[in-house]
C-alpha positions as CSV (number, residue, x, y, z in Angstrom):
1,X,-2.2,31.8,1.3
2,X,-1.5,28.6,3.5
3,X,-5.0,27.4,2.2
4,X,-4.0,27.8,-1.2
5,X,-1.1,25.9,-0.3
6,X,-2.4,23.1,1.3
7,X,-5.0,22.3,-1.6
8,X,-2.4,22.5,-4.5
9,X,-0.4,20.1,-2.0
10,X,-3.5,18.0,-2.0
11,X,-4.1,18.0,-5.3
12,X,-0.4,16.9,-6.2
13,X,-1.1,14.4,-3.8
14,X,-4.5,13.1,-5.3
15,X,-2.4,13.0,-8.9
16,X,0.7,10.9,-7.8
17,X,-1.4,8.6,-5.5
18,X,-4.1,7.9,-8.6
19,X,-0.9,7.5,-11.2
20,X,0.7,5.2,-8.2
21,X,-2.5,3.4,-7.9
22,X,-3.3,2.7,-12.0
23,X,0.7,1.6,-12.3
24,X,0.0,-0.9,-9.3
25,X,-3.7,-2.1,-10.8
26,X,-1.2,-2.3,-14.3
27,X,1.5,-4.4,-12.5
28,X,-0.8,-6.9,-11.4
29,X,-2.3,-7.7,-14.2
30,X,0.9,-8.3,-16.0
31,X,1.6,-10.4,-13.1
32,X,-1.3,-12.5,-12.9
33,X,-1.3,-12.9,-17.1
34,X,2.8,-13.9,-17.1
35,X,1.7,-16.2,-14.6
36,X,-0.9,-17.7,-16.2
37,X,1.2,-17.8,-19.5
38,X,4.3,-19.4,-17.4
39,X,2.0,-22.2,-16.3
40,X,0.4,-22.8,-20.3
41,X,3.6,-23.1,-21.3
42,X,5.0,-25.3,-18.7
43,X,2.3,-27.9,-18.4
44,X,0.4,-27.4,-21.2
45,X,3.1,-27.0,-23.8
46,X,5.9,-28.7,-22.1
47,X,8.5,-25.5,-23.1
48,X,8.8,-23.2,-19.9
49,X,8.9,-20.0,-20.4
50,X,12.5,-18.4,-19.0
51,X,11.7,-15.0,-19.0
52,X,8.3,-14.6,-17.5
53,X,8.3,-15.7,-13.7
54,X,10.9,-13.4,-13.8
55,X,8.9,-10.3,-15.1
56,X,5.7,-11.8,-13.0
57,X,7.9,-11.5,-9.3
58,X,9.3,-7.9,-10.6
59,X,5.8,-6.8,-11.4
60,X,4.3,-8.2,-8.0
61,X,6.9,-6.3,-6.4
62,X,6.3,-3.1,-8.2
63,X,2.3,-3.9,-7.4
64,X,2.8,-3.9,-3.8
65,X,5.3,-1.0,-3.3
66,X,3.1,1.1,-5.7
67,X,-0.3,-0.1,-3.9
68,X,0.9,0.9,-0.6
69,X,0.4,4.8,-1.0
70,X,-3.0,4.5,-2.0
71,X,-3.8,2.5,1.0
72,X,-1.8,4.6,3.5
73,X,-4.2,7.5,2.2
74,X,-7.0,5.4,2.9
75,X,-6.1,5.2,5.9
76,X,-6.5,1.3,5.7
77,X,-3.1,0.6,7.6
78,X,-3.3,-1.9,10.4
79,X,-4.9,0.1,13.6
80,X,-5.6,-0.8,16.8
81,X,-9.1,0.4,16.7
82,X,-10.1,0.2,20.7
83,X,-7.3,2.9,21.0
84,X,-9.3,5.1,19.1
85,X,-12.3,4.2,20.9
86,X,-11.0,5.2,24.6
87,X,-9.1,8.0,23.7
88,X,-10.9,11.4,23.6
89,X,-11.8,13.3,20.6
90,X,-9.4,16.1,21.0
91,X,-6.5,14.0,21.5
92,X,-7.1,11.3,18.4
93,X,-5.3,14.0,16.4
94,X,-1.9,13.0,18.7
95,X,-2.1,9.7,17.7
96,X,-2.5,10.4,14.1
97,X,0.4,12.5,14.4
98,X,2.2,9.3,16.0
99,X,1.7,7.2,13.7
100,X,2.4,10.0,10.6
101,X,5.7,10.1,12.1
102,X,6.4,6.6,12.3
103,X,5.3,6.1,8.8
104,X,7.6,8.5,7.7
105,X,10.1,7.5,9.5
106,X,10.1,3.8,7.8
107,X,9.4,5.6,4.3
108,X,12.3,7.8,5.1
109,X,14.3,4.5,5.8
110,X,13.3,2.8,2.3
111,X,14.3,5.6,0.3
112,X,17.7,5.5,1.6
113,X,18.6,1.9,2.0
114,X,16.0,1.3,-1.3
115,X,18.2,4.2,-3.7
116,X,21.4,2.5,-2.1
117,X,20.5,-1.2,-2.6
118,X,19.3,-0.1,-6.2
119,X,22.7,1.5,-7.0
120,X,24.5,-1.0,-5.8
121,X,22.8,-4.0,-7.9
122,X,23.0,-1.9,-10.9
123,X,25.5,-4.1,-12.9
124,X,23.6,-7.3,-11.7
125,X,20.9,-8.3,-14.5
126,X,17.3,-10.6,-13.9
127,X,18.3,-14.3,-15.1
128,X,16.4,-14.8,-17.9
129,X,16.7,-11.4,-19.5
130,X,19.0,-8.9,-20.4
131,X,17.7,-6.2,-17.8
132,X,19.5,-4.5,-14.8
133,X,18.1,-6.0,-11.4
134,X,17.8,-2.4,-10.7
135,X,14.8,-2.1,-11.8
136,X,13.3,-4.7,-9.7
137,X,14.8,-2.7,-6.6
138,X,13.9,0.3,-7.8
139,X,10.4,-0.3,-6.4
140,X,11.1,-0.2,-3.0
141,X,12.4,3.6,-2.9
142,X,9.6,4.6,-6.0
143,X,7.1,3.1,-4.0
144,X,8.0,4.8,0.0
145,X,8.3,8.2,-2.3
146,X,4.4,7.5,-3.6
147,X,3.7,6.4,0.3
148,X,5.4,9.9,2.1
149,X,3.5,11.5,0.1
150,X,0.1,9.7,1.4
151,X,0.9,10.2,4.8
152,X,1.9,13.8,4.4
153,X,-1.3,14.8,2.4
154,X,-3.7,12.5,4.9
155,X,-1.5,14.0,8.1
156,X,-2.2,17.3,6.6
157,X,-6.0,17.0,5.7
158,X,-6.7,15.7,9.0
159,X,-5.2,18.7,10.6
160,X,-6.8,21.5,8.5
161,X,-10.3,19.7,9.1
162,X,-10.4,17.9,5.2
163,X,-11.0,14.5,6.5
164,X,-12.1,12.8,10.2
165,X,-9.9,11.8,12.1
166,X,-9.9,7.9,13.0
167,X,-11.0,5.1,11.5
168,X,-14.6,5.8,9.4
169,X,-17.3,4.1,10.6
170,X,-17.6,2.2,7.6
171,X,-14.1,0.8,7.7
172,X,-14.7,-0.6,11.5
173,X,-16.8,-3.9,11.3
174,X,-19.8,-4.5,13.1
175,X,-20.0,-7.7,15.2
176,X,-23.5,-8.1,16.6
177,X,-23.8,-9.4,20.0
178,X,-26.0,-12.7,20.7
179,X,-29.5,-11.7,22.1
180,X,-30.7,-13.9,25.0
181,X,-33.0,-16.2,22.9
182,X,-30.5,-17.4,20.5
183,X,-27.8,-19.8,21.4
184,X,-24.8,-21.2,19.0
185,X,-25.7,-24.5,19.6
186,X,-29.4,-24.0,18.9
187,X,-28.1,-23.6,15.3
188,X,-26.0,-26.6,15.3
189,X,-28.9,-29.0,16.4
190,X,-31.6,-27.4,13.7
């Protein structure tokens, strides 16, 4: 029963964080074309656009918040990777735990000051246009939602066996170490 449980979880999971992920690929490209239009039309055609950096900042914002679940269940946050290394195998799953927590704690955090900031701009509309700022805020509380999620479903796979724990070996990059008959300044002289 808890198996059945945990993979319908996942599966919601895998859904919201691939509609999260398509909005985000959607919001930058309306970014980078407004952006491109705002400069045609402000250098090339000498009549600036009002309206579009406007729309091009609010998509960027909605971009980043939305981006962010897919690459906390990647597992492509920041680490500290030689923390991994020296700890035993048996105990990385503490540390995942750690820093699932933390996580949800900040999401936690945005969600609550992110719905209250959004409410509380309501009334206030994006120069240029007619629109409540809300919607601009709106991403930040949208976004941590998309993000708990992640967390919760990468926490969870890790802990049921789904997924390794730790940074994959092809997300850690390979540095190759000098070998005795090669020298950096041998290459600068050649």
């Amino acid at each position: 029963m808890v198996d059945v449980m945990v993979e319908l979880f996942l599966r919601f999971e895998r859904l919201t964080t691939r509609i999260a992920l398509l909005a985000a690929i959607a919001m930058l490209i309306i970014s980078v074309t407004l952006g491109f239009y705002q400069v045609v039309t402000r250098f090339v055609l000498d009549a600036p656009s009002t309206w579009s950096e406007v729309i091009s900042r609010s998509s960027m914002i909605w971009c980043v918040f939305l981006g962010a679940a897919a690459g906390f269940r990647g597992g492509f946050m920041m680490s500290v990777e030689v923390i991994y290394k020296l700890l035993p195998a048996r105990r990385l799953i503490w540390l995942e735990v750690f820093v699932a927590l933390c996580c949800l704690i900040v999401f936690v955090v945005l969600i609550q000051y992110g719905t209250s900031m959004t409410l509380r701009v309501r009334t206030q509309m994006l120069s240029g246009l007619e629109v409540s700022i809300a919607w601009a805020y709106a991403a930040m509380p949208v976004g941590a939602g998309f993000a708990l999620i992640a967390v919760l479903a990468r926490l969870l796979a890790q802990i049921t066996g789904r997924e390794t724990i730790g940074p994959e070996e092809s997300e850690t990059p390979k540095v190759a170490a000098p070998t005795p008959d090669t020298h950096p300044q041998d290459e600068v002289r050649s």
